[in-house]
SEDRENMAR-447190 format. One record per residue: residue number from 1; x, y, z of N, C-alpha, C, O in turn. Coordinates in nm, 2 decimals. Layout:
<recs>
nr NUM	nxx X	nyy Y	nzz Z	caxx X	cayy Y	cazz Z	cxx X	cyy Y	czz Z	oxx X	oyy Y	ozz Z;
...
</recs>
This chain:
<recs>
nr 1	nxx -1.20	nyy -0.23	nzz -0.21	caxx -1.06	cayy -0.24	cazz -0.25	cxx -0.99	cyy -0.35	czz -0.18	oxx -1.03	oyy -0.38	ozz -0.06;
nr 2	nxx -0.89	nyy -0.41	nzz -0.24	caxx -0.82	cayy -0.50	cazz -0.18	cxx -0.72	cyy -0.47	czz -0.16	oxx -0.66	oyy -0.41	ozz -0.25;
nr 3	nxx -0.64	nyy -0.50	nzz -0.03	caxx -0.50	cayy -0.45	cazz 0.01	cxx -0.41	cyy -0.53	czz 0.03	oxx -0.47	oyy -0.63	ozz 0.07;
nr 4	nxx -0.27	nyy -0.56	nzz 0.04	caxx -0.18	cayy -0.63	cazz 0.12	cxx -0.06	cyy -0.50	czz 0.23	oxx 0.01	oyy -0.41	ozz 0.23;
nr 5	nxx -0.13	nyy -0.59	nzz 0.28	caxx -0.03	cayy -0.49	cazz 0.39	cxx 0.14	cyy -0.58	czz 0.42	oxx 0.13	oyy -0.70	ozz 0.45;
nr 6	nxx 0.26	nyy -0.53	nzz 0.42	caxx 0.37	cayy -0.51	cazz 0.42	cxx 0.42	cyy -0.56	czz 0.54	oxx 0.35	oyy -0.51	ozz 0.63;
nr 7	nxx 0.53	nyy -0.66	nzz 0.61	caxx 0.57	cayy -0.69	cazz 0.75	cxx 0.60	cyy -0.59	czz 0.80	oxx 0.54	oyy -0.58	ozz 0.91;
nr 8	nxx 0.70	nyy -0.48	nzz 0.76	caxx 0.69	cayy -0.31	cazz 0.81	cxx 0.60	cyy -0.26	czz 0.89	oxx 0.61	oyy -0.21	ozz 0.99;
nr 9	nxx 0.49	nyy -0.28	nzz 0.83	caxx 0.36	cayy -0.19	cazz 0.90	cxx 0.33	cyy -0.30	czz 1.01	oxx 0.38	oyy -0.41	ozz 1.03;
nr 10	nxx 0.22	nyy -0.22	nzz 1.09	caxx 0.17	cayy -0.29	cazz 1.22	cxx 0.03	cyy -0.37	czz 1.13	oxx -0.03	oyy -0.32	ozz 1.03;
nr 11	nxx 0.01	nyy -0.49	nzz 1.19	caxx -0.04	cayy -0.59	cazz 1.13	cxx -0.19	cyy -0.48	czz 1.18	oxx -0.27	oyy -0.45	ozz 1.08;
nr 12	nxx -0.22	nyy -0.43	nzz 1.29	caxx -0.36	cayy -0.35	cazz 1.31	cxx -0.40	cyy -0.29	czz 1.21	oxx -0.52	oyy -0.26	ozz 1.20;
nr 13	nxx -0.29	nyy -0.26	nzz 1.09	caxx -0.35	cayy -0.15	cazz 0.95	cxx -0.44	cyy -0.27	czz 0.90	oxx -0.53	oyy -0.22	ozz 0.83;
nr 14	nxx -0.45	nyy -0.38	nzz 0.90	caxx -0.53	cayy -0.50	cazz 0.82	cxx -0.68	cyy -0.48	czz 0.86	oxx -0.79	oyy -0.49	ozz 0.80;
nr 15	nxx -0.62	nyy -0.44	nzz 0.99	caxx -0.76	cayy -0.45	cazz 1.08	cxx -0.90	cyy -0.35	czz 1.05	oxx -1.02	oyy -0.36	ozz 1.04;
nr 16	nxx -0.79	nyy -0.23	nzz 1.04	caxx -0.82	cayy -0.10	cazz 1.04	cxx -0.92	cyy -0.08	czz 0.92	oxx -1.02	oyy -0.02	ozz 0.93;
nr 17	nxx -0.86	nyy -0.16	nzz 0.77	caxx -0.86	cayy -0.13	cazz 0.67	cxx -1.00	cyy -0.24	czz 0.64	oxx -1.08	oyy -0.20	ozz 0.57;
nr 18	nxx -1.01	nyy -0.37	nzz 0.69	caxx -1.10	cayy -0.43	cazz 0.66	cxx -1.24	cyy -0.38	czz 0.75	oxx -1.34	oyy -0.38	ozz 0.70;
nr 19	nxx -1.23	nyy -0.34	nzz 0.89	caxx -1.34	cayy -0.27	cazz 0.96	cxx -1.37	cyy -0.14	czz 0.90	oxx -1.45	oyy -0.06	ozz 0.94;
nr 20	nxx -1.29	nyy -0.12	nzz 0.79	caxx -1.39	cayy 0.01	cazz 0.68	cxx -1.43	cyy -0.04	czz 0.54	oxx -1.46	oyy 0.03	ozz 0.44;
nr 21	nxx -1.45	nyy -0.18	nzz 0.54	caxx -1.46	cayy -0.21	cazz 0.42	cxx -1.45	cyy -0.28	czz 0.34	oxx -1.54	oyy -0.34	ozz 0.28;
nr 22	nxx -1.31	nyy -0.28	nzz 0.35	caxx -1.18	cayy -0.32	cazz 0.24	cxx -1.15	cyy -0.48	czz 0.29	oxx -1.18	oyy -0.55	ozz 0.39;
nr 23	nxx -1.11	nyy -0.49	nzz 0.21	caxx -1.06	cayy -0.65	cazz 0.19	cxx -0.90	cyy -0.65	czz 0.22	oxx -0.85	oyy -0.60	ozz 0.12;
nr 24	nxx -0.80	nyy -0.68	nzz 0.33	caxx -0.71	cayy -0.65	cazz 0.40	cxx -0.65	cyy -0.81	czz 0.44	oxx -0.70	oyy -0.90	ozz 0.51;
nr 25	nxx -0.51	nyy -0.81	nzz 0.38	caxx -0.45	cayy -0.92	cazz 0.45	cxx -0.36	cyy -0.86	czz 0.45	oxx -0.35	oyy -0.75	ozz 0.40;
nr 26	nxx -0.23	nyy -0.96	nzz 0.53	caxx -0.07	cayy -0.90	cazz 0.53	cxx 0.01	cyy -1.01	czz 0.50	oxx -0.02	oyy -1.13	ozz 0.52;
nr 27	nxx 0.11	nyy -0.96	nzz 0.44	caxx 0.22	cayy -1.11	cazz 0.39	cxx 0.22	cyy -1.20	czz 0.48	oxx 0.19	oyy -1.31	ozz 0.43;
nr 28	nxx 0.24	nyy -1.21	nzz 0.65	caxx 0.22	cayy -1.31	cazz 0.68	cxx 0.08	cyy -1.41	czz 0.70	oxx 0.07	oyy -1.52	ozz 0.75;
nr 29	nxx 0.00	nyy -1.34	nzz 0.65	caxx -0.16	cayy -1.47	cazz 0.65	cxx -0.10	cyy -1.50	czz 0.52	oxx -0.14	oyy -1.60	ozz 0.58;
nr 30	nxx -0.07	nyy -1.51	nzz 0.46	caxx -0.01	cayy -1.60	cazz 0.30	cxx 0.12	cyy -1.61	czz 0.35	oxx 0.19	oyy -1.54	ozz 0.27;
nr 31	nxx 0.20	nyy -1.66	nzz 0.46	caxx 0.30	cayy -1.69	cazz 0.45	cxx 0.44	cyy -1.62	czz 0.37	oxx 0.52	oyy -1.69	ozz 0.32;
nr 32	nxx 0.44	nyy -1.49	nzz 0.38	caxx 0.53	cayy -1.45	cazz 0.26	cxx 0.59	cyy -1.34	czz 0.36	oxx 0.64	oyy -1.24	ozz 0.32;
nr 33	nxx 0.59	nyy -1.36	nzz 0.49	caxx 0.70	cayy -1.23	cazz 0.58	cxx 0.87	cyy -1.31	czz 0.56	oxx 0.91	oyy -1.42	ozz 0.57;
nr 34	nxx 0.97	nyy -1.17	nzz 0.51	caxx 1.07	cayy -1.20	cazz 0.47	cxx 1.08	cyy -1.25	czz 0.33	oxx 1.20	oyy -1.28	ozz 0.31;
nr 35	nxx 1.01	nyy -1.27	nzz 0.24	caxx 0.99	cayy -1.30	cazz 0.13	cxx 1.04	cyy -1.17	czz 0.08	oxx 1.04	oyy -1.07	ozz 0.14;
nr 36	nxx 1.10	nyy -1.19	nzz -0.05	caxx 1.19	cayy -1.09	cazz -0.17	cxx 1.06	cyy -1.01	czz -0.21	oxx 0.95	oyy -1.06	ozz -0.21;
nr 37	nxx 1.08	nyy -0.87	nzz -0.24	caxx 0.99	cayy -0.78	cazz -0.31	cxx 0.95	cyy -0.88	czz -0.43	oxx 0.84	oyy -0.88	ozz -0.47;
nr 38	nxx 1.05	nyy -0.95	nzz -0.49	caxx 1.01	cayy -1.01	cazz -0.62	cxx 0.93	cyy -1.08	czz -0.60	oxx 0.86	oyy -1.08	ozz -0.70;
nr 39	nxx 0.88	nyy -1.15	nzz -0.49	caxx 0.85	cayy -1.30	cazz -0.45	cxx 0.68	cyy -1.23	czz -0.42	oxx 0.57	oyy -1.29	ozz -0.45;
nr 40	nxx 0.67	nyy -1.09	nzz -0.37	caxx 0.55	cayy -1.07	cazz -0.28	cxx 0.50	cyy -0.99	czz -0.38	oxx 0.37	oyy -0.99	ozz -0.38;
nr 41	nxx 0.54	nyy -0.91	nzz -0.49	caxx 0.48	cayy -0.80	cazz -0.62	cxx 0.39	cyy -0.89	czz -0.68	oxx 0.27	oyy -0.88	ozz -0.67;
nr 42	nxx 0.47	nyy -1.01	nzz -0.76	caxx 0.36	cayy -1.08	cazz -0.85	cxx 0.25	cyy -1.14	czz -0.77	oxx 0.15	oyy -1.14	ozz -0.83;
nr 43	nxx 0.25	nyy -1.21	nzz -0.64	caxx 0.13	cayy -1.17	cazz -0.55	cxx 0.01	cyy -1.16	czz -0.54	oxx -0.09	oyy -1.22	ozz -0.54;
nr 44	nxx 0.08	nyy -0.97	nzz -0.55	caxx 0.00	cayy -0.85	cazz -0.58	cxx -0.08	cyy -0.87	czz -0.67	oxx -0.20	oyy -0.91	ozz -0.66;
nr 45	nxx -0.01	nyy -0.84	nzz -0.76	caxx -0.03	cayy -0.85	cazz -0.93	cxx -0.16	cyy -0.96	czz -0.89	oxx -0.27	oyy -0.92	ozz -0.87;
nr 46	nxx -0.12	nyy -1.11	nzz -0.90	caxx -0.26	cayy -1.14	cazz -0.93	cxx -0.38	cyy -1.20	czz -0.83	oxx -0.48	oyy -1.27	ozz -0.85;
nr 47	nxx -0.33	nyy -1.14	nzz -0.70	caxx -0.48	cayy -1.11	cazz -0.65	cxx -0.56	cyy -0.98	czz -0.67	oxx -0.68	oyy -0.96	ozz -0.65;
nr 48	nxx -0.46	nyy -0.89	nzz -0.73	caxx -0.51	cayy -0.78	cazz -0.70	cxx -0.51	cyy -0.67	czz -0.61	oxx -0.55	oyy -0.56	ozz -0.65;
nr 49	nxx -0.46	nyy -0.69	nzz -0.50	caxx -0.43	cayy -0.63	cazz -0.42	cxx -0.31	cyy -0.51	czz -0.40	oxx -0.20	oyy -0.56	ozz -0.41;
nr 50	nxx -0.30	nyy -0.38	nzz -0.39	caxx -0.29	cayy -0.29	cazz -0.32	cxx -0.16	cyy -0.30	czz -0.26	oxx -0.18	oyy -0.33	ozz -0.14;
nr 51	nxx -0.04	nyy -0.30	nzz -0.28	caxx 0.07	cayy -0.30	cazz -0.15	cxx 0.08	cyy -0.17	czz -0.08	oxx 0.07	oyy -0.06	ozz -0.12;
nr 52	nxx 0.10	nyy -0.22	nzz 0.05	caxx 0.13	cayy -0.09	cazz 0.15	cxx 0.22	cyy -0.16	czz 0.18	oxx 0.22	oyy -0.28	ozz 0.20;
nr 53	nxx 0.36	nyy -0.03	nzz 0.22	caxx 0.49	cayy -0.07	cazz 0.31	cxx 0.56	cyy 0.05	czz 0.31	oxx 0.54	oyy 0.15	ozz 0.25;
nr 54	nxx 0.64	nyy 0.03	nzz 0.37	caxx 0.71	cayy 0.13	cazz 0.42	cxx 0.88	cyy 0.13	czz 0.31	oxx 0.97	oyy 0.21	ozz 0.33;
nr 55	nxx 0.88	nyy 0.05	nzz 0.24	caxx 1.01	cayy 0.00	cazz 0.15	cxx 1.01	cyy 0.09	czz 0.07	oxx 0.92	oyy 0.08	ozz -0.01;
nr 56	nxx 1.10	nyy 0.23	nzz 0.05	caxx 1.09	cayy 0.33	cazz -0.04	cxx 1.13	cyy 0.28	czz -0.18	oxx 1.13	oyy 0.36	ozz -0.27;
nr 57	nxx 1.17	nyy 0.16	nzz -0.20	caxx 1.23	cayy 0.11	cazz -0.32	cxx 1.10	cyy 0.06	czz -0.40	oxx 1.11	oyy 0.00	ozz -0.50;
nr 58	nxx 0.94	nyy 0.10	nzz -0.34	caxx 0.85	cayy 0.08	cazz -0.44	cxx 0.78	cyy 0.26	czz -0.48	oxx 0.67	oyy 0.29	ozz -0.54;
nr 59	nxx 0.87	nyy 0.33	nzz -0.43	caxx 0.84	cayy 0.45	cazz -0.51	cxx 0.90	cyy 0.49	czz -0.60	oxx 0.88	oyy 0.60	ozz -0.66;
nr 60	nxx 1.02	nyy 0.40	nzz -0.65	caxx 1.07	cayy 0.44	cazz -0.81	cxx 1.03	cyy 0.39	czz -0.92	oxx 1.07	oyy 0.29	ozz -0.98;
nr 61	nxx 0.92	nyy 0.48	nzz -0.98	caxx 0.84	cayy 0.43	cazz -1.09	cxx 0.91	cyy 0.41	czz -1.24	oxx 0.85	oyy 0.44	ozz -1.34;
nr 62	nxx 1.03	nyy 0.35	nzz -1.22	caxx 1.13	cayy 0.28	cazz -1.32	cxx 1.12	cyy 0.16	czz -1.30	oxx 1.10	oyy 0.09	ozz -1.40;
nr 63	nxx 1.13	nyy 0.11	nzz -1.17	caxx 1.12	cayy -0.06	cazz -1.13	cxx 1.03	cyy -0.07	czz -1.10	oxx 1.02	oyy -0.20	ozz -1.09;
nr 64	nxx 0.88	nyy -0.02	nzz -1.08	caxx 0.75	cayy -0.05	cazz -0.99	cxx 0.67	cyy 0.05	czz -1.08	oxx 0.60	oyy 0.14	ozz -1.02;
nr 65	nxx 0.69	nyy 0.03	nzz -1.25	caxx 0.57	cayy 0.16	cazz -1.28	cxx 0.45	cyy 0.13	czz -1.23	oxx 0.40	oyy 0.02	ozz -1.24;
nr 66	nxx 0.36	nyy 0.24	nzz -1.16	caxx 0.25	cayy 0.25	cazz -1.10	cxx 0.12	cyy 0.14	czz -1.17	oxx 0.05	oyy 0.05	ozz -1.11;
nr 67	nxx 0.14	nyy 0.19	nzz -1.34	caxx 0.05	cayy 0.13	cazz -1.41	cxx 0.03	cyy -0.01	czz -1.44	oxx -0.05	oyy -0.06	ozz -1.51;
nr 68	nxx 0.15	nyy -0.07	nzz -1.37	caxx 0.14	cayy -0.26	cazz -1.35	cxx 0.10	cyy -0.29	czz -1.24	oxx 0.09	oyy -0.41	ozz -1.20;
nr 69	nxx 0.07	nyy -0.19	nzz -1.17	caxx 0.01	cayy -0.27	cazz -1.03	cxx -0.11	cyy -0.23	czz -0.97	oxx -0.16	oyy -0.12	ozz -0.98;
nr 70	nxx -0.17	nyy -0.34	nzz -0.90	caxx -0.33	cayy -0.28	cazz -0.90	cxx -0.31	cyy -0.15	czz -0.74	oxx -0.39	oyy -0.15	ozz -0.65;
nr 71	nxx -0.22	nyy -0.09	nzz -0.74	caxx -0.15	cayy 0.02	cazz -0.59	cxx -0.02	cyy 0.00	czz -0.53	oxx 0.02	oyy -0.09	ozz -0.46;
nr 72	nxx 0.05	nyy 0.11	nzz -0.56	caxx 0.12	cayy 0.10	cazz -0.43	cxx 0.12	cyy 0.22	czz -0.36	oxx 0.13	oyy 0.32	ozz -0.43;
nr 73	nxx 0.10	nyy 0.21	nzz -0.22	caxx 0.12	cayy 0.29	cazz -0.13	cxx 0.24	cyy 0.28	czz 0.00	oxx 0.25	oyy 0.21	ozz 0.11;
nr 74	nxx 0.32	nyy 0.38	nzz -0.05	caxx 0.45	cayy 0.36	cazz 0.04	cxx 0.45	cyy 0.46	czz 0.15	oxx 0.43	oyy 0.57	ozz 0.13;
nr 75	nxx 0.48	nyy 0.42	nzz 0.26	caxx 0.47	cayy 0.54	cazz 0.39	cxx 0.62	cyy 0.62	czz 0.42	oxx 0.72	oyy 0.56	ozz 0.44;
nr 76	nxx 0.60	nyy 0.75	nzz 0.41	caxx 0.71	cayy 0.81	cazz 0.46	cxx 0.75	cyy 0.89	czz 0.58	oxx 0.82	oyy 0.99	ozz 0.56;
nr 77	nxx 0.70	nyy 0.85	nzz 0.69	caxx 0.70	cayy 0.85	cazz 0.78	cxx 0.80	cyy 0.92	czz 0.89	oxx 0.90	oyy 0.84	ozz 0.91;
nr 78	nxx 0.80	nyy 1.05	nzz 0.97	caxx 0.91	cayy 1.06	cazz 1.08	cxx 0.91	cyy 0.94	czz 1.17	oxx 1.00	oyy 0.86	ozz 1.19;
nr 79	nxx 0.81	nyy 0.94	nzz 1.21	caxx 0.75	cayy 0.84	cazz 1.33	cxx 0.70	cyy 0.72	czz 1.28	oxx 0.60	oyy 0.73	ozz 1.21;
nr 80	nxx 0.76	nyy 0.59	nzz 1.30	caxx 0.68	cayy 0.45	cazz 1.27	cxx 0.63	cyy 0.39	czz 1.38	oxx 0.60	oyy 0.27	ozz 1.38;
nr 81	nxx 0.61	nyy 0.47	nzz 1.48	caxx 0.57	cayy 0.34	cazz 1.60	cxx 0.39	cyy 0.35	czz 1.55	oxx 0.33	oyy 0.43	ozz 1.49;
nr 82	nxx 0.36	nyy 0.19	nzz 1.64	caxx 0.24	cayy 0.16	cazz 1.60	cxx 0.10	cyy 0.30	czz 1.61	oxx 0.01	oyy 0.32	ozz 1.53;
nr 83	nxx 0.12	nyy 0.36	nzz 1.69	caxx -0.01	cayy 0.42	cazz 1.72	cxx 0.02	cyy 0.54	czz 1.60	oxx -0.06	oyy 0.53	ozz 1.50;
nr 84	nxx 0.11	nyy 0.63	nzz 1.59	caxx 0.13	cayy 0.71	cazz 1.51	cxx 0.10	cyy 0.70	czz 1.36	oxx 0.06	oyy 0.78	ozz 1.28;
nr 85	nxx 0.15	nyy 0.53	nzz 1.33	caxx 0.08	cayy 0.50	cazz 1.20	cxx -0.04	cyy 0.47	czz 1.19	oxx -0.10	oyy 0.51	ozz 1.09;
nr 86	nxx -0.11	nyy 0.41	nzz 1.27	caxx -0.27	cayy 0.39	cazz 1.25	cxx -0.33	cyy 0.55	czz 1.26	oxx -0.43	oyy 0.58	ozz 1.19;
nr 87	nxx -0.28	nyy 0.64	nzz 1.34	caxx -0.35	cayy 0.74	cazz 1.33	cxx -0.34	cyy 0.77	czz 1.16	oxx -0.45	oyy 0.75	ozz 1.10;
nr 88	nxx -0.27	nyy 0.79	nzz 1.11	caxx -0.24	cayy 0.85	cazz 0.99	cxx -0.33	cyy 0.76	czz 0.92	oxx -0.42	oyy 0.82	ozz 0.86;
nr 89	nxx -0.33	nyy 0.64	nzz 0.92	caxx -0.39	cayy 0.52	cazz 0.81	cxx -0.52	cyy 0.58	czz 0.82	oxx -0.59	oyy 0.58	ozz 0.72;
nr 90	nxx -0.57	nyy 0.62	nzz 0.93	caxx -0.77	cayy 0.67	cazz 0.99	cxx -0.74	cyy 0.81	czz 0.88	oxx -0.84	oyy 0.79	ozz 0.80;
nr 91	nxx -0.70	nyy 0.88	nzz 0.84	caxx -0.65	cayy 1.02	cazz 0.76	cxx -0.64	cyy 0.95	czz 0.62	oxx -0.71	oyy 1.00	ozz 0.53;
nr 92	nxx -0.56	nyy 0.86	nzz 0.60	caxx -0.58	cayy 0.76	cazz 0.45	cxx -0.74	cyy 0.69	czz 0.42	oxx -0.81	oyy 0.75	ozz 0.34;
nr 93	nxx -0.78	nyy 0.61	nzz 0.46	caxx -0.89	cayy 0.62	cazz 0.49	cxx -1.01	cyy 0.71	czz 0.41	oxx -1.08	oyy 0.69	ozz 0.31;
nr 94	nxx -1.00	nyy 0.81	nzz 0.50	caxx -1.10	cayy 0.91	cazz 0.44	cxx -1.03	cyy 0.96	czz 0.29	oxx -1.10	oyy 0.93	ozz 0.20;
nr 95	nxx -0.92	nyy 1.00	nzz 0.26	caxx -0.89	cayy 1.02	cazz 0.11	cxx -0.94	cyy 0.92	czz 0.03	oxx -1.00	oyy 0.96	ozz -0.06;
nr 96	nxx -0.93	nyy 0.81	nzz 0.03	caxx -0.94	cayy 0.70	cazz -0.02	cxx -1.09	cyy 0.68	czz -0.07	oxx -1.13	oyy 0.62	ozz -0.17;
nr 97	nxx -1.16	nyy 0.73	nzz 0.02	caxx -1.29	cayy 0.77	cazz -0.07	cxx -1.34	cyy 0.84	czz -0.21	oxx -1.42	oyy 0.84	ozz -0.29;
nr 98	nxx -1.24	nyy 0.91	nzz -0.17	caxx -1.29	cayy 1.02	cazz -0.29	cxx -1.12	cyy 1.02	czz -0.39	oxx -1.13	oyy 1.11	ozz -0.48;
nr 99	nxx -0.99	nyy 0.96	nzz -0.39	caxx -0.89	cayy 0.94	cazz -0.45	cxx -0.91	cyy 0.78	czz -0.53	oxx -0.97	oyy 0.69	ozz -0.49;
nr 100	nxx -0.85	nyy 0.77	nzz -0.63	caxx -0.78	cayy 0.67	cazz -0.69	cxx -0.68	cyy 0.58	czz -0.64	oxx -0.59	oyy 0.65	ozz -0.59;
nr 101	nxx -0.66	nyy 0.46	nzz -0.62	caxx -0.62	cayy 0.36	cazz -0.56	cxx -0.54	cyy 0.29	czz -0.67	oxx -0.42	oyy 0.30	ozz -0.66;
nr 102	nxx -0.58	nyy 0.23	nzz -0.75	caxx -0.58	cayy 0.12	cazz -0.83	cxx -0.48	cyy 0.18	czz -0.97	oxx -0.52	oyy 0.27	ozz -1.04;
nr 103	nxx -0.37	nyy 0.14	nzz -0.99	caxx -0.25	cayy 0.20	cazz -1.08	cxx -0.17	cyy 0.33	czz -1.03	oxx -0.10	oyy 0.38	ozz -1.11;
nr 104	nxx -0.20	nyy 0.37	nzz -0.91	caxx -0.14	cayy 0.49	cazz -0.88	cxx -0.06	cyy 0.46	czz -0.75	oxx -0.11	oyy 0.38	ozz -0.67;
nr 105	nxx 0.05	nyy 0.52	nzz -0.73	caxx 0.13	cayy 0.55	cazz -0.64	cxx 0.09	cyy 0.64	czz -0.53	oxx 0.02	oyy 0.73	ozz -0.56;
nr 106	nxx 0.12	nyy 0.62	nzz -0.42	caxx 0.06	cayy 0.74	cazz -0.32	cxx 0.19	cyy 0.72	czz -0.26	oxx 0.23	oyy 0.60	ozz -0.24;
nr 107	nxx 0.26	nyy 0.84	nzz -0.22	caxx 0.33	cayy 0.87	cazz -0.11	cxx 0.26	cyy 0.88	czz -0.02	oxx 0.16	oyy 0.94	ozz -0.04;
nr 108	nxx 0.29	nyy 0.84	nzz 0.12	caxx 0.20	cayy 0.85	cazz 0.29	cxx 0.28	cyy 1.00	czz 0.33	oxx 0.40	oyy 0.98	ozz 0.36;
nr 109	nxx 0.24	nyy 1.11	nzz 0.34	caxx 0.37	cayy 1.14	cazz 0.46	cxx 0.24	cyy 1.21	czz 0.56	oxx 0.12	oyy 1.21	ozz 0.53;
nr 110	nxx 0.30	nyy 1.26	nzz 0.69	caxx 0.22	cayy 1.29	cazz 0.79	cxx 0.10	cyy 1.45	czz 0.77	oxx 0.01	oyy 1.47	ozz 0.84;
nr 111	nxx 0.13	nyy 1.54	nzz 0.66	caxx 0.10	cayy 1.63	cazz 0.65	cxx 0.04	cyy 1.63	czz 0.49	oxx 0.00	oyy 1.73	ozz 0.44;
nr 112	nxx 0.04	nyy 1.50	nzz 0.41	caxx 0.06	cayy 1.51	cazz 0.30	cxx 0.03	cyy 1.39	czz 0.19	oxx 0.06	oyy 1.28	ozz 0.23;
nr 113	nxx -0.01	nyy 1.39	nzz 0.11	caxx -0.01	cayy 1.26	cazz 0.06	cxx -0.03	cyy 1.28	czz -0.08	oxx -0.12	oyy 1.34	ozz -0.12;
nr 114	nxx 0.07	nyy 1.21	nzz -0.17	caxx 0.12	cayy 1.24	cazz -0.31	cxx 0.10	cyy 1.18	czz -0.38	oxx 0.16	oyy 1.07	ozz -0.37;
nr 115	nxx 0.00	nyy 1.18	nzz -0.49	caxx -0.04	cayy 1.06	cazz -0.56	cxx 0.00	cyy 1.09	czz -0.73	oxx -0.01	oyy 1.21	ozz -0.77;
nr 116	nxx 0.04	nyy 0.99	nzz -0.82	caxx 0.12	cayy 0.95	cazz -0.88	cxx 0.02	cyy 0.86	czz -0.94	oxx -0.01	oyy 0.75	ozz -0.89;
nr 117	nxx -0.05	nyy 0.92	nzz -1.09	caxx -0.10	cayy 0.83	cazz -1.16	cxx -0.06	cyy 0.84	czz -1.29	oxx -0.05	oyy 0.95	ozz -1.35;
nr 118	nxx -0.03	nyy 0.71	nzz -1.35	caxx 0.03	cayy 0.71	cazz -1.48	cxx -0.08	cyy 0.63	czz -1.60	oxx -0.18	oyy 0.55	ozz -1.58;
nr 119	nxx -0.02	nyy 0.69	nzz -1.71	caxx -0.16	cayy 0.57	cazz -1.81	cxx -0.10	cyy 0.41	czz -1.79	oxx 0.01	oyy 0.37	ozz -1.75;
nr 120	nxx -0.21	nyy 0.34	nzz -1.82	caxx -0.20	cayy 0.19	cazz -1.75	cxx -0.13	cyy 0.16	czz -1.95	oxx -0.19	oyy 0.19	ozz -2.06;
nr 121	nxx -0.03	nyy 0.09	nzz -1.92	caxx 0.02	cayy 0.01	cazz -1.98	cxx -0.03	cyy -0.07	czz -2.14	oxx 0.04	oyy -0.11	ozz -2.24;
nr 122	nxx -0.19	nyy -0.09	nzz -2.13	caxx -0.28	cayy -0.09	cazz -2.20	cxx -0.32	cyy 0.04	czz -2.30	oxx -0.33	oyy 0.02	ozz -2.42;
nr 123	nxx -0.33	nyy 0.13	nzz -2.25	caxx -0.37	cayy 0.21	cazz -2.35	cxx -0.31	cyy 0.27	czz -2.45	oxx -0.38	oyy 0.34	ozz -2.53;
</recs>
């Protein structure tokens, strides 16, 4: 799976995410920290990749339907400091095995994780 990881998050989730696997960059290796949601979605869109961030404004499936994008995964988090989120990301991880990625929404939260799949746009 391919990911982009979010300036929000700790750049170690790249880390985390490509030593299981995954194919893992963050807006800043493409140059794009501080860049507009607009600027970094289409991106997405055509590498393919996965957003992760902590910007709750990509869990409203009115502006960001699930089914145009190849993931989004938004974190809802008590706690953002770095250790506390990689712990959780190691808990994403293992779901991620056996869940859907690819057109679906996941809420992060610490006890919980909500996933949100819609029909893709195509069918």
């Amino acid at each position: 799976m391919k990911f982009k990881v979010d300036e929000d998050l700790p750049i170690e989730l790249a880390h985390l995410l490509n030593e299981a696997g995954h194919d893992a960059v963050t807006v800043h290796d493409e140059k794009l920290g501080w860049a507009d949601d607009d600027d970094i979605v289409p991106v997405c869109q055509r590498e393919a990749r996965a957003f992760l961030t902590f910007d709750l404004g990509f869990s409203d499936i009115r502006s960001y339907p699930p089914s145009k994008y190849p993931g989004l995964i938004v974190f809802r988090l008590k706690f953002q400091d770095r250790p506390h989120v990689l712990k959780v990301c190691e808990r994403l991880l293992e779901i991620m095995k056996t869940e859907e990625v690819d057109h679906c929404l996941w809420i992060v939260e610490e006890s919980r994780v909500r996933i949100r799949q819609m029909e893709s746009a195509d069918s």
